[in-house]
C-alpha angles and dihedrals in degrees: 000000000000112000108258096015121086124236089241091054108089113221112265112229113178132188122196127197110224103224124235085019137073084239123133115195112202131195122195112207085243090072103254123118136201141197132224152125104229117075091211087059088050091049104047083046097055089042082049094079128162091017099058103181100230118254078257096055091048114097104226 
């Protein structure tokens, strides 16, 4: 159980689209972000908490 968050309260993930680009935005609910433009990346890097790889360590 995460300080501050109740068992019973699911984790809150979100994805924008960044509008007039191919850009996801993610946001863990851990508070990192993370930008792409291929929604499987977004996706393995969400499901990668508490281990986000660094913007460096991401192949673009």
């Amino acid at each position: 159980m995460s300080a501050g968050r109740p068992s019973s309260t699911p984790a809150v993930l979100r994805v924008r689209w960044l509008p007039g680009t191919d850009v996801l935005l993610g946001t863990c609910h851990c508070g990192a972000e993370h930008e792409c433009q291929d929604p499987v990346e977004m996706w393995d890097w969400m499901h990668a908490h508490p281990d986000h790889p660094t913007r460096e360590e991401v192949p673009r």
